[in-house]
C-alpha positions in Angstrom: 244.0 -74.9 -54.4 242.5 -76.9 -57.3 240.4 -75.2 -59.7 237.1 -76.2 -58.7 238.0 -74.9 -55.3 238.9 -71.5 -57.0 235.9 -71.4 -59.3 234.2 -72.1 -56.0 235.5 -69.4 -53.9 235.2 -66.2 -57.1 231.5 -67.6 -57.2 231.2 -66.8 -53.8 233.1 -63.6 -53.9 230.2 -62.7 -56.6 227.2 -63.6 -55.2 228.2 -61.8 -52.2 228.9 -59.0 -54.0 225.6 -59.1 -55.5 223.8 -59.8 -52.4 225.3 -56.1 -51.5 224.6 -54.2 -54.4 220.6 -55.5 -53.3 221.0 -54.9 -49.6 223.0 -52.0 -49.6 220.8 -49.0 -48.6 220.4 -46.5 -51.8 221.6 -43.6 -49.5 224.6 -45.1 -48.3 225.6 -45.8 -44.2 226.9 -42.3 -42.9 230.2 -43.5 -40.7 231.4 -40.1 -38.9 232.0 -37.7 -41.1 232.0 -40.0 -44.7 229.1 -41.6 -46.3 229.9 -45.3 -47.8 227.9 -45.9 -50.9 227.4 -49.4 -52.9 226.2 -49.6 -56.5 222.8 -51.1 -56.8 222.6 -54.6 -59.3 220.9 -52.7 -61.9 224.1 -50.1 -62.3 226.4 -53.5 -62.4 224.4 -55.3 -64.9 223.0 -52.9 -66.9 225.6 -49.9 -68.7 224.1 -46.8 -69.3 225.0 -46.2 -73.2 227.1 -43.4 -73.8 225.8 -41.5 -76.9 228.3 -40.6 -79.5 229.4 -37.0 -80.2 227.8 -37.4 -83.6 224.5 -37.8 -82.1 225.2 -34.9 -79.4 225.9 -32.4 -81.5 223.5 -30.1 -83.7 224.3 -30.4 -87.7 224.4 -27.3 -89.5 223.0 -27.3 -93.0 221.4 -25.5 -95.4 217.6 -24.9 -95.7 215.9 -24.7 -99.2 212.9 -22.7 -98.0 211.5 -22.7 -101.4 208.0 -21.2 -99.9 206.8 -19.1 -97.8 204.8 -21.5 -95.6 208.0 -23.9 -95.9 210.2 -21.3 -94.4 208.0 -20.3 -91.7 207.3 -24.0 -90.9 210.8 -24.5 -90.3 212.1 -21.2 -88.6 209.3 -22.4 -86.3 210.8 -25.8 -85.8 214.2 -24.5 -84.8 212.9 -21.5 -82.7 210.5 -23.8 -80.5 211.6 -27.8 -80.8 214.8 -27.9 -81.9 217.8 -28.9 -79.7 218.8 -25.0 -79.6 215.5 -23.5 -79.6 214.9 -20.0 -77.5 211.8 -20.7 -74.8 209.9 -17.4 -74.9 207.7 -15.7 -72.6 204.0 -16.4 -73.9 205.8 -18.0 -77.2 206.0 -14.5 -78.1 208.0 -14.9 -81.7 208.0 -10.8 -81.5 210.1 -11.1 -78.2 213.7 -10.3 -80.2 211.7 -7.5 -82.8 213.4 -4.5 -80.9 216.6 -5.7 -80.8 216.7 -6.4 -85.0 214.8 -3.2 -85.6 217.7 -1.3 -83.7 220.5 -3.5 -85.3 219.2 -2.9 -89.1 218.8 0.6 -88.7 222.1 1.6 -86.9 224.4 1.7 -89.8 221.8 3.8 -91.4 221.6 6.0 -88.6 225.1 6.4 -87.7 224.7 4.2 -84.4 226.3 1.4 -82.4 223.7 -1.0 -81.2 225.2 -2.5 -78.0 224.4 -6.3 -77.2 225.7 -6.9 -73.3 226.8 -10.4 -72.3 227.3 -10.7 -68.6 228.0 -14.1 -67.2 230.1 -16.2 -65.3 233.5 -17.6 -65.7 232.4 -19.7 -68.8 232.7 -16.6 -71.1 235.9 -16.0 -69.5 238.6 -14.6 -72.2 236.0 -13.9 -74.7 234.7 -17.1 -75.3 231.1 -17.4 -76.6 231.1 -13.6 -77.0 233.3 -13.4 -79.4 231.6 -15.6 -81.7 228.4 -14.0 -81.1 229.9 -10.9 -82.0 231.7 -12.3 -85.2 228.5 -13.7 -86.5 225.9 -10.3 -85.5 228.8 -8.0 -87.4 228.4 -10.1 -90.2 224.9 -9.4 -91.0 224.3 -5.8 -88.9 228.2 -4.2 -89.1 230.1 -3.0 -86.5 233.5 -3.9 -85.6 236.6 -4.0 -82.3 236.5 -5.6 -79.5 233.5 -3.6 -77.4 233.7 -2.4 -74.3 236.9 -3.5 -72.0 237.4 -2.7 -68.5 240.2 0.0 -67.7 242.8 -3.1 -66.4 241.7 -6.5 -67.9 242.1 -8.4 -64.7 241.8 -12.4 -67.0 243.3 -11.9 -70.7 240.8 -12.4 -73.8 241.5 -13.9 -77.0 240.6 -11.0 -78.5 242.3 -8.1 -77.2 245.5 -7.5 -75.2 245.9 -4.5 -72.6 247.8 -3.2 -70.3 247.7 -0.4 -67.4 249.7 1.0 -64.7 249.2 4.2 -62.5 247.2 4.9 -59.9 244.0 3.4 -60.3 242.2 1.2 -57.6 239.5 -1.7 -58.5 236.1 -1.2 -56.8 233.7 -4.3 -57.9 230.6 -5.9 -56.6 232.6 -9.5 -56.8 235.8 -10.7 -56.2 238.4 -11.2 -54.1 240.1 -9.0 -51.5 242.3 -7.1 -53.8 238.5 -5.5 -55.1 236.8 -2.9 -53.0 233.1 -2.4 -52.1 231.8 1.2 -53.0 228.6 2.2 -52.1 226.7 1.2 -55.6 229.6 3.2 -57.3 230.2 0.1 -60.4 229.0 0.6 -63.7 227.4 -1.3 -65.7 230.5 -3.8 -65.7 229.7 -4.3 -62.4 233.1 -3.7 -61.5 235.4 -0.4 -61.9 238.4 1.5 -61.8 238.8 4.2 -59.8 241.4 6.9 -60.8 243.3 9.1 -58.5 245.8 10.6 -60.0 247.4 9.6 -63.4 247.3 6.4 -65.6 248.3 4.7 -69.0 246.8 2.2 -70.9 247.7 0.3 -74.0 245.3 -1.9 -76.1 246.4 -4.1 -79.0 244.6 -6.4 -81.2 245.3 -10.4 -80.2 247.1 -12.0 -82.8 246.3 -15.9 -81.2 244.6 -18.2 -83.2 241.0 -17.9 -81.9 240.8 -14.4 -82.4 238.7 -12.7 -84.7 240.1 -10.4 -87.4 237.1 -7.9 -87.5 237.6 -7.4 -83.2 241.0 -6.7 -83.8 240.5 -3.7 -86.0 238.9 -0.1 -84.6 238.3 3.2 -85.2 236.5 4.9 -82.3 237.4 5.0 -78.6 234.9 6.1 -76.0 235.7 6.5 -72.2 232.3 5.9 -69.8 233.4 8.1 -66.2 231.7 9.1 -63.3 233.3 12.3 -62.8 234.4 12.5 -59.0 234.9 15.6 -57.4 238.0 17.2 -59.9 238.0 17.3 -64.1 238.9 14.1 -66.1 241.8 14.6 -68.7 241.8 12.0 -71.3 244.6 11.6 -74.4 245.0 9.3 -77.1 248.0 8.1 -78.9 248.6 6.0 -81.8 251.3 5.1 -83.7 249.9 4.0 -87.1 248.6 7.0 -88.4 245.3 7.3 -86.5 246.7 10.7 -84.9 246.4 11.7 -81.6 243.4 13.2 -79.5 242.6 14.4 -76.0 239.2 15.5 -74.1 238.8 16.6 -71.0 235.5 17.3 -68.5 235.0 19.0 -65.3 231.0 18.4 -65.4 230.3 16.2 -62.2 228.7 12.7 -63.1 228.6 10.3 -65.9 229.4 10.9 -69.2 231.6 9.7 -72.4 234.8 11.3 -74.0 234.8 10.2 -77.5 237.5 10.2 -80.5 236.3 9.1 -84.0 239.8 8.6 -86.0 240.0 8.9 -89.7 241.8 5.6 -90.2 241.2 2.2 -88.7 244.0 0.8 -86.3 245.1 -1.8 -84.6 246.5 -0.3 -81.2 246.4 2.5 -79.1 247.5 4.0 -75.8 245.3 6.3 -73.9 246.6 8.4 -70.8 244.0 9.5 -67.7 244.4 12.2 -65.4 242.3 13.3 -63.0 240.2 11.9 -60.0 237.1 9.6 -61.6 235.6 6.0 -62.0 236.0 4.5 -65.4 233.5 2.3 -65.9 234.5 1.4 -69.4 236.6 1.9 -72.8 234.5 1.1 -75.7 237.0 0.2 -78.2 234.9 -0.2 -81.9 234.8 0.2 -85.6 232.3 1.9 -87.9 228.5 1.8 -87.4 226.4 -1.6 -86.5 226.8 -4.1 -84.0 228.8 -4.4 -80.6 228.4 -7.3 -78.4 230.5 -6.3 -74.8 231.6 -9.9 -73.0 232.1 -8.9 -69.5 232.9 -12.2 -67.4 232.7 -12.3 -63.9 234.7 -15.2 -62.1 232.5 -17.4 -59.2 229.1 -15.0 -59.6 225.5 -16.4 -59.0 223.9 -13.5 -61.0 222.6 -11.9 -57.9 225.5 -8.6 -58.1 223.4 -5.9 -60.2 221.1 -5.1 -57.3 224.3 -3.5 -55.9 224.4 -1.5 -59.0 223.5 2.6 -57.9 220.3 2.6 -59.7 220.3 5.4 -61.6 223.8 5.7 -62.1 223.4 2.0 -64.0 220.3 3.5 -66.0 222.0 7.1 -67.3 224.8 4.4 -68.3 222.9 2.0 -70.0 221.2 4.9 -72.0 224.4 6.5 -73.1 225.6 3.3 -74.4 222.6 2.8 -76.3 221.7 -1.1 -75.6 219.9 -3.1 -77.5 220.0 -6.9 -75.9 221.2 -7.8 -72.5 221.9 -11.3 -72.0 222.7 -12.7 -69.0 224.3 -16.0 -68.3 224.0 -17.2 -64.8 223.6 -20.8 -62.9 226.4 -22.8 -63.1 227.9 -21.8 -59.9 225.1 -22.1 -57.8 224.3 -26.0 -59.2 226.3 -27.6 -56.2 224.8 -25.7 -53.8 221.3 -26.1 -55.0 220.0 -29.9 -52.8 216.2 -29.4 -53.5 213.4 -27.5 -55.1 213.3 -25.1 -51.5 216.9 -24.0 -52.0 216.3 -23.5 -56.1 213.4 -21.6 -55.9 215.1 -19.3 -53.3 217.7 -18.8 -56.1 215.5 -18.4 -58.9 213.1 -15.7 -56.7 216.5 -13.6 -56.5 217.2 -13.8 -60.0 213.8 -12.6 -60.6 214.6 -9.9 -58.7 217.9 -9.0 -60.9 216.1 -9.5 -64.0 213.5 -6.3 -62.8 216.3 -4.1 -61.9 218.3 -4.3 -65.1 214.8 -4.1 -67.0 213.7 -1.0 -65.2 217.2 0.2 -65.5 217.1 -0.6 -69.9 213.1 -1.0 -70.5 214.3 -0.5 -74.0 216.5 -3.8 -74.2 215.7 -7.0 -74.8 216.7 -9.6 -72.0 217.7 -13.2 -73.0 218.9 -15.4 -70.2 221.5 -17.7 -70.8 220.7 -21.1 -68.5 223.9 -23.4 -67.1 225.7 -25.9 -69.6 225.7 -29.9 -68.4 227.8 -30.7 -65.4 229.2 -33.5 -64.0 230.3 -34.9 -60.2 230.3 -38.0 -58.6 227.1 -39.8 -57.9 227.4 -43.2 -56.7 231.2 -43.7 -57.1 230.6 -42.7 -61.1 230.7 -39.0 -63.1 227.2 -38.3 -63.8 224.9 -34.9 -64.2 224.6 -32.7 -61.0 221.6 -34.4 -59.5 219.1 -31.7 -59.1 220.9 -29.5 -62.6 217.9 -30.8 -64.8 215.6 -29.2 -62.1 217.4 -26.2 -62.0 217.0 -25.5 -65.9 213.3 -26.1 -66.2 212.9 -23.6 -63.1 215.7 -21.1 -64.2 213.2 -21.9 -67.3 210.1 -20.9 -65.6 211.4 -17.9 -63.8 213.0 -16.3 -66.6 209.7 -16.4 -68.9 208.1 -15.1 -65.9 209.8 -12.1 -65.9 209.9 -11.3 -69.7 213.2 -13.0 -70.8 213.9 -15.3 -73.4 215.8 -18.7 -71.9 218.1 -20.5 -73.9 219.4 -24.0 -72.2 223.3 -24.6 -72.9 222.2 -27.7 -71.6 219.9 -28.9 -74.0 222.2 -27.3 -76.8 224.9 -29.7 -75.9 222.6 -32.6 -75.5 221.0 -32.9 -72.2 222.0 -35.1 -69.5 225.4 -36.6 -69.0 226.5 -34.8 -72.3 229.3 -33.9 -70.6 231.2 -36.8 -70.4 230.8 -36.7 -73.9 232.2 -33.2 -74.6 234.9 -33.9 -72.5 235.7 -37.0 -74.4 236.4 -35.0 -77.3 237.8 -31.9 -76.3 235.2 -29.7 -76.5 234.7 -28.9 -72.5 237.9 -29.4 -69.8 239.1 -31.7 -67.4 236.6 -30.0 -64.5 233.7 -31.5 -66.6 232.4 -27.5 -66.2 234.3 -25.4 -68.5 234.4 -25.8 -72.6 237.8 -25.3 -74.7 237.6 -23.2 -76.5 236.7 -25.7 -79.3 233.5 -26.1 -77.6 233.0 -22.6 -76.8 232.9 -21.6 -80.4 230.6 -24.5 -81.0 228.7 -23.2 -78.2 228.4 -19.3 -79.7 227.8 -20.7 -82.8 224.8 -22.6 -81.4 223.7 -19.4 -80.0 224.1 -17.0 -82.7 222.3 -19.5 -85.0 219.1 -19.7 -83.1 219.2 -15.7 -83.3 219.5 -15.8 -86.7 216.6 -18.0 -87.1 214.5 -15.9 -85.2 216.0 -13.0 -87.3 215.1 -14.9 -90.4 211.2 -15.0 -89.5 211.1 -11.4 -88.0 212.4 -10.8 -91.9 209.7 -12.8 -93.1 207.2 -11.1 -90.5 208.1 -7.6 -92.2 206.9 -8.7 -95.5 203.5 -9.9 -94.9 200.5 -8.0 -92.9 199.8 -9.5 -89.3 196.9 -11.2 -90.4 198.8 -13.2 -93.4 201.6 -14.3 -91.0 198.6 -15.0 -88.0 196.4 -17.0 -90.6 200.3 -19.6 -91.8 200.9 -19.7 -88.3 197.7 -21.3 -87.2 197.2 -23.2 -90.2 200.8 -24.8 -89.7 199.7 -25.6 -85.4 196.6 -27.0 -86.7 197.6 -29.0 -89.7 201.1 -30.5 -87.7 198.6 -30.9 -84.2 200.8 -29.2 -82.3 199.7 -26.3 -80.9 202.3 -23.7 -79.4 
């Protein structure tokens, strides 16, 4: 064929490609069971622009807040229109003010202030926690790992642990090696059940993302719900931190606690006796303790099958000051319109209530879902209706007096993703973070707590009136009201 005929026949190829790309309907042509899609003209001629990591992720830097109306303007710019900023209920800047009253007094006091982070598998193995926890201990105190489950069922980078004996997992999740248990749970949502005698060892993680202060303790506490015989409890450590043992026969919940006179690194505890552990809480001095407890495939719709009260007497022994649940990311390929995502986000609601009436004393933050990507129209792209589900995950959790925070703005809104992924900060599923990006991710987080932290500071210093009269001066002079 000579070359004009070629030339010829590739023009032809292309302008029949192109008359497909226009007549091809948007929806595709369902054949059986498989949809066949075309890419419109505008998605062959026109590249969406990737935007850089540079321009994706947050720059941390310092502030010279040289005045006080500076700093107030500028702990107002992060907390409401930066790319981390918290949405509050009523743009309430009071909303945290329970939470850092409790935190700056518990050292004082003699108290640990506990910070609960439930969520899905994307704090799996400590990630996100344990840099919230790093950065909170920094400024309130505190120290270990928190509260662990009896048998660590996914290991964290934190903390190793082992158990044998006979024990049996009851949890409101899971799969089929988990039983249901009439409400019987915790406030992990999941627990052991011992009936008879078990061991369990706890060391201190010695892999490069772990944290040195979670490695270190110097109190162990055991959360039960006494069954019908007494609970025998002993503790063993081979570093000098002595040996110690409890036991109850009082029916219920309660806590055997050992204070040791040295810090330590490990620890092996033997149980005896017929009860449900709901938790260890493994800490070090006065302050801070932020619990991660990650829960594998959950929508955020499990606490309802919490026992009521046995979830509140729980929650008042461990003497919580912030709940934050992190929930969404499973549910986003399931959710195909605004019907199906309301539903969700009316069940949520509901969860949000319970824990609330279960801890009025805690302050709630919900966590929203990070970027995701699938296929949409042969390419990777955002879940479809995921920017929906945000804004109303949004909506519903102001509603019902929790702060939001968007891991999906944090990381840079849509198709940031494809971005992280790019440069190993999130995994091949285009879900999950490394943890590179998980510790970017809790950094994110515990920075737009310590801004808020920074104004309730600067809240403490001046009368109500002061801080009302630089607050509406600053919405009136920048014309942009809150």
């Amino acid at each position: 064929m000579r070359a004009s005929g070629t030339l010829k026949f590739f023009a032809a190829v292309v302008a029949l490609l192109a008359l497909l790309c226009i007549v091809f309907p948007r929806d595709g042509i369902a054949i059986g069971g498989v949809v066949l899609r075309f890419p419109t003209l505008h998605k062959v001629l026109v590249r969406e622009k990737e935007k850089s990591i540079d321009q994706l992720l947050v720059k941390r830097e310092e502030r010279d807040l040289s005045g006080l109306r500076d700093s107030i303007a500028e702990c107002r710019h992060i907390m409401f229109e930066g790319q981390t900023r918290f949405w509050l209920p009523d743009d309430d800047v009071s909303c945290f003010d329970r939470f850092f009253e409790k935190a700056e007094k518990a050292q004082k006091q003699g108290r640990i202030v506990r910070v609960l982070h439930y969520g899905d598998s994307q704090i799996e193995q400590d990630r996100i926690s344990c840099r919230l926890r790093e950065r909170l201990q920094m400024v309130f105190g505190g120290g270990g790992p928190g509260m662990l489950p009896l048998r660590q069922p996914i290991p964290t980078i934190s903390f190793n642990q082992s158990t044998t004996g006979a024990i049996q997992g009851l949890s409101t999740y899971g799969d089929s090696t988990f039983s249901r248990s009439n409400g019987n749970y915790g406030p992990m949502l999941r627990c052991w059940r011992l009936t008879g005698g078990a061991t369990m060892s706890l060391y201190a993680s010695k892999g490069n993302h772990a944290a040195e202060k979670a490695g270190r303790f110097s109190s162990i506490k055991v959360l039960y719900n006494n069954r019908p015989g007494p609970l025998s409890v002993s503790m063993h450590n081979r570093k000098g931190a002595g040996d110690f043992s409890a036991s109850s026969a009082k029916p219920g919940i309660g806590l055997l606690s050992w204070q040791m006179d040295t810090v330590t690194s490990s620890a092996s505890l033997t149980l005896s006796g017929t009860a449900d552990i709901y938790g260890i809480l493994v800490d070090d001095g006065y302050g801070v303790a932020v619990d991660n407890i990650s829960m594998r495939g959950v929508s955020g719709h499990q606490f309802k099958m919490v026992n009521f009260d046995q979830l509140a007497e729980s929650y008042r022994l461990l003497d919580i000051g912030m709940i934050i649940m992190q929930f969404g990311g499973n549910s986003v390929p399931y959710l195909k319109n605004e019907k199906t995502i309301d539903n969700y986000c009316k069940h949520l609601g509901e969860q949000i209530d319970f824990v609330r009436r279960a801890c009025p004393e805690a302050v709630i933050l919900f966590v929203g879902p990070s970027d995701m990507s699938t296929k949409v129209g042969g390419q990777l792209a955002t879940y479809p209706m995921l920017p929906t589900v945000v804004e109303k995950l949004r909506e519903m959790a102001n509603a019902h007096g929790a702060a939001y925070w968007s891991i999906y703005d944090a990381m840079g809104g849509h198709n940031s993703m494809i971005t992280w992924v790019k440069n190993g900060y999130a995994g091949p599923d285009y879900i999950h973070f490394t943890h590179k990006g998980a510790r970017i991710m809790g950094d994110y987080l515990s920075d737009a707590l310590h801004n808020v932290y920074e104004l309730y500071k600067i809240r403490q210093q001046i009368t109500n009136q002061q801080f009302n009269e630089l607050w509406n001066n600053l919405t009136t002079t920048d014309g942009n009201s809150l």
